[in-house]
N, C-alpha and C positions, 0 to 999 in steps of 0.2 A: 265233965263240964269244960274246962280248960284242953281237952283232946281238942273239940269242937272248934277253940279258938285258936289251938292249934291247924289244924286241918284248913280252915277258911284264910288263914294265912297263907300256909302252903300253895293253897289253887291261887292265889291274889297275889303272888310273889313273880309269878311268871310276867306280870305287868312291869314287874321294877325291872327285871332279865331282860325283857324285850328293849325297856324304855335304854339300857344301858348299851347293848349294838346296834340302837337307834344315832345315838346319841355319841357315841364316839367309834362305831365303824361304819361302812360301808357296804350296806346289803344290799343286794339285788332285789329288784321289785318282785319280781317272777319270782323268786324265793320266798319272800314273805305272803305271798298269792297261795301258794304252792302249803305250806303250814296253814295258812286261813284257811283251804277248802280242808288239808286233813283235819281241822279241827272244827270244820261245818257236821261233818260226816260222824265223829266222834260225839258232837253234842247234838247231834238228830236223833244219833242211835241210843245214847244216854238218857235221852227225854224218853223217847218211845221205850226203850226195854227194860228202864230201870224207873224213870217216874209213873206213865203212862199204866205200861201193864200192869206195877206193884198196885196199883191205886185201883185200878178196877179187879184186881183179883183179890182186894182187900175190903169194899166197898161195893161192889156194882159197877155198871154203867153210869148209873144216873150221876151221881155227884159229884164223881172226877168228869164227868164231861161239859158241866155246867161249869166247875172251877176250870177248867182245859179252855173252856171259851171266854171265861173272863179272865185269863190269865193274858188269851191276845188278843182280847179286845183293848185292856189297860197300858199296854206294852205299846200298841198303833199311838192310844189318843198321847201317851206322851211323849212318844215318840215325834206323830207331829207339832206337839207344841215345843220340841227343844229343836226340831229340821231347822224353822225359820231363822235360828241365831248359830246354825250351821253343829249342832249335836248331831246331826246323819253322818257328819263327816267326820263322827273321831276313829274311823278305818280305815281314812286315808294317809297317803303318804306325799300329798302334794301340800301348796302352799297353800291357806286357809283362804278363801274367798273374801272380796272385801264385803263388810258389814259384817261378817259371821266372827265369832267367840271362842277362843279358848277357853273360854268358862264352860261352856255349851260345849266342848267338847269333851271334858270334866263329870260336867251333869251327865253325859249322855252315857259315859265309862260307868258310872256309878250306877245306873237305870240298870245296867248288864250283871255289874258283879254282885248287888244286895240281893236280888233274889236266888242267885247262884249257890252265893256264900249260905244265905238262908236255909235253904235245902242241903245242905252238906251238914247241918246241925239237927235238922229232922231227921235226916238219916240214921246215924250215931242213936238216933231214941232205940233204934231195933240192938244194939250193942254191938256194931260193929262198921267199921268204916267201909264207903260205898268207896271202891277203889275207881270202879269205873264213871262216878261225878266228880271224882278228882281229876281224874287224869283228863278227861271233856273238859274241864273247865279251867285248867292249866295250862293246856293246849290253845285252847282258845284265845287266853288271854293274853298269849306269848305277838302273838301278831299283831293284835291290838294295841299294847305298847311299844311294840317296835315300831310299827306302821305311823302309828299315830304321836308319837317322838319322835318321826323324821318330819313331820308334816307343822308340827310346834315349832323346831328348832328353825325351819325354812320362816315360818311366822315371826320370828325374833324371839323367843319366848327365851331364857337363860339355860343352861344344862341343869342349875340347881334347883332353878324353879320348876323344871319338868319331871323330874325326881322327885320333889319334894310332892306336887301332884300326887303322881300315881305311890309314892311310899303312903300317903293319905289314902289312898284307893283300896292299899293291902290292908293298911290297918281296919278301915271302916268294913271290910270282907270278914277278917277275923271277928270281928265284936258280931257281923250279922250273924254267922255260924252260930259263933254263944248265943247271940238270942234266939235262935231256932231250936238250939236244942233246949233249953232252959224253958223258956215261955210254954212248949207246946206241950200236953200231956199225952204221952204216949197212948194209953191206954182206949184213947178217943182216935178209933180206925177210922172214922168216918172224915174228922176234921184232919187228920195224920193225910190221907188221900187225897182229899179237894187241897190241900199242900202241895202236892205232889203234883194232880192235874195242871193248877196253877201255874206251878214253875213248868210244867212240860208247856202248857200254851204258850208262856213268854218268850221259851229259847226259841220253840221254833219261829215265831213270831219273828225275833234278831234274827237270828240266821237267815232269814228269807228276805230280810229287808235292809240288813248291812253287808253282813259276811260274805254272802253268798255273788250279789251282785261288785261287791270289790275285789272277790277273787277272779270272776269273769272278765271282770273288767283289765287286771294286770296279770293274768295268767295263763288267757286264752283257752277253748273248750278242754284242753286236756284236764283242767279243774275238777270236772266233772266225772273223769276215773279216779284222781287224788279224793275226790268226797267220797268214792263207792268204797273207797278202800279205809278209809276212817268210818264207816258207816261198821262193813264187816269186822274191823279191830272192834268195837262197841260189842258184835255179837259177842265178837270171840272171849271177849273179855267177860261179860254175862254169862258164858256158858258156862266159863273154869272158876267164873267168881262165888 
């Protein structure tokens, strides 16, 4: 039980890591580009070989695919109801556009990590840790707090107040872990699956609608070989896991 909230910690910790050579050094854009696309490829390949496939080789087709499609169908419509107060932008590294929120930048980090953290406490139901949704969504999250605590701190936001943020962002990761594994009864493959689908349709969903186009955007096409190669680390990591 507390592994769980352990573990959803752990992947939600990289936020606070990013947020802090955010925040007090000096990255290069292309570098933090360059970590976003390896950790596009990592959580493609995390969704597809460790949610996806578990879920229909556990269940069928049917029901992880219906959860798969509500999973980013839900992730789009809120995704565009936080764009307009500028939520699309918490993977940037510039300065916030005027009318757009830090809040909404906040909200939009959280939209990422509760389903994340979720499934990392699903997982653990099977007795043992998914090392490769850890390490996808650690990764992940590591650019996202950098990224996007260069882009606050440009905003005027405080260094303590941007901290305090995302330490809020690891905490609420931990507690979703425990309620994933706590709430869901293992024994139920079918609901244990469309969980799964779920979360697979959400990441890809982000990644193709944040991650993806802000690492093109500051990284230039080489992005593109950095995701093949987080993509194959996912295999590799599946195959020896």
């Amino acid at each position: 039980m507390f592994q769980a909230a352990l573990w959803g910690g752990v992947a939600g910790s990289s936020l606070v890591i990013g947020a802090l050579l955010g925040i007090f050094k000096n990255i290069s854009i292309k570098f933090t580009a360059f970590v976003m696309a390896f950790g596009t490829g990592v959580l493609i390949g995390a969704a597809t070989f460790e949610l996806l496939t578990e879920a229909v080789k556990d269940a069928g087709i049917l029901y992880p695919s219906i959860s798969f499609t509500a999973g980013a169908i839900i992730f789009v419509i809120a995704e565009f109801l936080i764009a307009k107060k500028g939520g699309n932008q918490r993977k940037r590294s510039k300065g916030n556009p005027v009318g757009h929120s830090g809040l909404a930048i906040f909200i939009g980090t959280l939209l990422d990590a509760i389903p994340e953290s979720f499934i990392i406490g699903v997982s653990l139901l099977e007795d043992s840790v998914s090392w490769l949704i850890i390490i996808a969504i650690f990764i992940s999250n590591f650019p996202e707090g950098l990224s996007s605590s260069i882009g606050l701190k440009k905003d005027g936001y405080s260094k303590k107040k941007i901290l305090f943020l995302w330490t809020i962002v690891m905490v609420i990761s931990s507690f979703s872990s425990f309620i994933g594994y706590t709430l869901i009864d293992p024994s139920s493959h079918i609901v244990v699956s469309m969980i799964g689908g779920f979360a697979a349709g959400g990441i890809l969903a982000m990644v193709s609608s944040t991650m993806m186009p802000e690492a093109y955007q500051d990284g230039g096409p080489v992005v593109g070989f950095i995701s093949a190669i987080g993509l194959l680390c996912s295999l590799i990591l599946t195959y020896f896991g």
